[in-house]
N, C-alpha and C positions, 0 to 999 in steps of 0.2 A: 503103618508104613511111614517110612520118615521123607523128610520132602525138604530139600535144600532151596533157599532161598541167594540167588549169587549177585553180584555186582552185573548191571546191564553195561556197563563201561569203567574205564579206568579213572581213576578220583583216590577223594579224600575220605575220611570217616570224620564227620561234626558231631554225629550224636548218632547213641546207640537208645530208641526209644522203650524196649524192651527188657527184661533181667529172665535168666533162666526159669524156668515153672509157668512162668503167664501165656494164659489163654489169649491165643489171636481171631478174628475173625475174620476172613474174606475182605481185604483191602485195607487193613488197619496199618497204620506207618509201623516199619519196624526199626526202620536205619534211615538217616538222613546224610548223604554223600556229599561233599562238593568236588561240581566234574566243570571243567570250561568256564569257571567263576558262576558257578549256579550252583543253588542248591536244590539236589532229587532228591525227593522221598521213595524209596524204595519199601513196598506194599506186599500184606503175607498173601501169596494168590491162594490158599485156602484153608478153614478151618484147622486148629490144633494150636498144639501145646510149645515152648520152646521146650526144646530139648539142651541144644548147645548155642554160643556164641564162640564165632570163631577168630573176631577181632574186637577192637578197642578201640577206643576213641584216639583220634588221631594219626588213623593205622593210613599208611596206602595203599589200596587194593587194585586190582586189575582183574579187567574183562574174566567175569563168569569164575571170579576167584566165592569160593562159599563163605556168606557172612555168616548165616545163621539155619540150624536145621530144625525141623519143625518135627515134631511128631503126633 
């Protein structure tokens, strides 16, 4: 079952920690946003695979836009 990982808020994209194929485990950084002049780390909430990326470095994303799906 595939499991979409989204933006908890609207920001930046700094760094995309991930490349399609790689195994995640339960809280491993996937994506590193700047929101508010901060930088989040945005975390896979559970085991699997990438499947897709849906942005890029440098991208800007918004509230619960899908960065990456997990499968």
């Amino acid at each position: 079952m595939s499991m979409e990982i989204k933006a908890p808020m609207t920001g930046k994209v700094i760094s995309i920690v991930v490349n399609v194929g790689d195994k995640v485990n339960t809280d491993d950084e996937v994506v590193i946003m700047d929101a508010m002049k901060m930088e989040i780390p945005i975390y896979a909430p559970a085991d699997g695979t990438v499947k897709k990326i849906n942005i890029k470095e440098g991208d800007s994303v918004k509230t619960d836009q899908v960065l990456v799906i997990l499968d």
